[in-house]
N, C-alpha and C positions, 0 to 999 in steps of 0.2 A: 504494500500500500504506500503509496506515496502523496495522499491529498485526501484529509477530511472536511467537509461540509458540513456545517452547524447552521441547521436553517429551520422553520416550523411553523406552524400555526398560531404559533405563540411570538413572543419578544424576548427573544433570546439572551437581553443581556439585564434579564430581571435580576436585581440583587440576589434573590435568594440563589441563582444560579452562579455567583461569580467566585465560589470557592470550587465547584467542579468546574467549570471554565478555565482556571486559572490552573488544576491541575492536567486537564486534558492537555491542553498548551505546553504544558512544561513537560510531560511524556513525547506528545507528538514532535517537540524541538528536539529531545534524546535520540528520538528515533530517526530523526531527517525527513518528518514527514511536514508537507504545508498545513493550515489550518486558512478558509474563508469562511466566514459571517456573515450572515445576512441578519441584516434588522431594518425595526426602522425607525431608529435615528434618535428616537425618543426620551432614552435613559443614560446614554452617553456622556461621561463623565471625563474632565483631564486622567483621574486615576487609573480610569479601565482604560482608555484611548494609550496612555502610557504602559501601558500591561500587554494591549494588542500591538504597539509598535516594537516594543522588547522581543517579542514572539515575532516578527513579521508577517503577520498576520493581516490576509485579506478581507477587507471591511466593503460588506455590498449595501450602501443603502436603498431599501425599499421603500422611495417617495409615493403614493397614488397620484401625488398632481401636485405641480409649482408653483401652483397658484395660492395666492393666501387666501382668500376669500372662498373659494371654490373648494381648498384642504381643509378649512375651519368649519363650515357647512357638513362638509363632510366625517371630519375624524372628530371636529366638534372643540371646546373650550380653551382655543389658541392656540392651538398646539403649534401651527405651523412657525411665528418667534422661536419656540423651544426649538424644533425642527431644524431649523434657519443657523441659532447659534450653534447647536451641536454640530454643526457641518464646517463650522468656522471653527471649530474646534478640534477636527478630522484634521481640516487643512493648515492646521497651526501644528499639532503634534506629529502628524504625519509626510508634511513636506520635506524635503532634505533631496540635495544634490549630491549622486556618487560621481567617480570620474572613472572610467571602463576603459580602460585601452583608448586613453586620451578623448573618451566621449562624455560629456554631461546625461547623465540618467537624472531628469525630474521623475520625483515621486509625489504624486498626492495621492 
Protein backbone atom coordinates (compact mmCIF):
# COMPACT_ATOMS: atom_id res chain seq x y z
CA UNK A 1 0.00 0.00 0.00
CA UNK A 2 1.22 3.18 -0.62
CA UNK A 3 -1.79 5.83 -0.30
CA UNK A 4 -4.48 6.19 2.25
CA UNK A 5 -7.69 8.05 1.88
CA UNK A 6 -9.56 9.55 4.94
CA UNK A 7 -12.72 10.75 3.57
CA UNK A 8 -16.67 10.13 4.67
CA UNK A 9 -19.87 11.12 5.25
CA UNK A 10 -18.87 12.79 8.12
CA UNK A 11 -16.19 15.78 8.97
CA UNK A 12 -13.22 14.02 9.30
CA UNK A 13 -11.37 16.28 11.24
CA UNK A 14 -13.90 16.23 14.32
CA UNK A 15 -11.98 16.67 17.58
CA UNK A 16 -12.99 13.70 18.86
CA UNK A 17 -11.09 12.17 15.92
CA UNK A 18 -7.71 13.83 16.17
CA UNK A 19 -5.95 11.58 18.57
CA UNK A 20 -6.60 8.60 15.99
CA UNK A 21 -5.70 10.99 13.02
CA UNK A 22 -2.64 11.81 14.55
CA UNK A 23 -1.60 8.21 15.10
CA UNK A 24 -2.73 6.83 11.76
CA UNK A 25 -0.28 9.63 10.29
CA UNK A 26 2.53 8.84 12.30
CA UNK A 27 2.23 4.85 11.34
CA UNK A 28 1.49 5.64 7.72
CA UNK A 29 4.83 8.34 7.72
CA UNK A 30 6.88 4.98 9.26
CA UNK A 31 5.75 3.07 6.64
CA UNK A 32 6.30 5.56 3.54
CA UNK A 33 2.94 5.45 2.89
CA UNK A 34 0.81 9.02 1.72
CA UNK A 35 -2.00 10.13 3.66
CA UNK A 36 -5.13 12.76 1.70
CA UNK A 37 -8.11 14.29 3.57
CA UNK A 38 -10.89 15.24 2.59
CA UNK A 39 -13.01 17.67 4.57
CA UNK A 40 -14.74 20.49 4.52
CA UNK A 41 -12.81 23.07 5.78
CA UNK A 42 -14.92 23.75 8.64
CA UNK A 43 -12.90 22.68 11.83
CA UNK A 44 -9.49 23.49 10.63
CA UNK A 45 -7.23 24.77 13.11
CA UNK A 46 -3.32 26.30 12.99
CA UNK A 47 -2.66 23.18 15.35
CA UNK A 48 -4.16 20.37 13.16
CA UNK A 49 -3.05 22.36 9.71
CA UNK A 50 0.52 22.17 11.52
CA UNK A 51 0.06 18.32 12.33
CA UNK A 52 -1.06 17.65 8.45
CA UNK A 53 1.93 19.61 7.03
CA UNK A 54 4.58 17.78 9.47
CA UNK A 55 2.92 14.46 7.94
CA UNK A 56 2.68 15.97 4.24
CA UNK A 57 -0.32 15.34 4.10
CA UNK A 58 -2.87 15.92 1.20
CA UNK A 59 -5.72 18.35 2.28
CA UNK A 60 -8.87 18.17 -0.21
CA UNK A 61 -11.32 20.69 0.59
CA UNK A 62 -14.81 19.97 -0.05
CA UNK A 63 -16.56 23.42 -0.88
CA UNK A 64 -20.57 22.99 -2.26
CA UNK A 65 -20.29 26.51 -3.61
CA UNK A 66 -18.16 29.80 -3.55
CA UNK A 67 -20.58 31.78 -3.17
CA UNK A 68 -21.26 33.34 0.26
CA UNK A 69 -24.60 33.98 0.15
CA UNK A 70 -25.75 30.85 -1.99
CA UNK A 71 -23.04 28.59 0.93
CA UNK A 72 -24.90 30.37 3.84
CA UNK A 73 -28.49 29.47 2.49
CA UNK A 74 -27.37 26.41 2.07
CA UNK A 75 -24.93 24.97 4.83
CA UNK A 76 -26.63 27.71 6.99
CA UNK A 77 -25.39 30.20 10.14
CA UNK A 78 -22.16 31.73 8.32
CA UNK A 79 -20.26 29.39 7.84
CA UNK A 80 -18.84 30.38 4.71
CA UNK A 81 -16.28 33.42 6.81
CA UNK A 82 -15.36 30.34 8.85
CA UNK A 83 -14.81 28.41 5.56
CA UNK A 84 -13.08 31.54 3.80
CA UNK A 85 -10.57 31.92 6.99
CA UNK A 86 -9.61 28.30 7.30
CA UNK A 87 -8.56 28.39 3.71
CA UNK A 88 -6.27 31.35 4.48
CA UNK A 89 -5.08 29.27 6.97
CA UNK A 90 -4.37 26.05 4.60
CA UNK A 91 -2.54 28.76 2.47
CA UNK A 92 -0.46 30.29 5.32
CA UNK A 93 0.77 26.93 6.98
CA UNK A 94 0.84 25.06 4.00
CA UNK A 95 2.72 27.35 1.27
CA UNK A 96 6.53 26.82 1.09
CA UNK A 97 8.97 26.80 -1.99
CA UNK A 98 11.26 23.64 -2.57
CA UNK A 99 14.16 24.14 -5.20
CA UNK A 100 14.31 20.45 -7.23
CA UNK A 101 17.02 20.29 -9.56
CA UNK A 102 17.27 24.08 -9.76
CA UNK A 103 13.20 24.21 -10.10
CA UNK A 104 10.89 26.32 -7.63
CA UNK A 105 8.17 23.60 -6.52
CA UNK A 106 5.03 26.03 -5.08
CA UNK A 107 3.04 24.36 -2.62
CA UNK A 108 -0.21 25.38 -1.48
Amino acid sequence: MRHIEISGEGETTLPMFRPYLQKILQTASTLGIHVTIFTNGSLLDRKLLQLLCEYDVSLILSIKYFDAKKYNQNVGRRMFDVIYKNIQFVEEVFSHTDIVDGCHIYNF
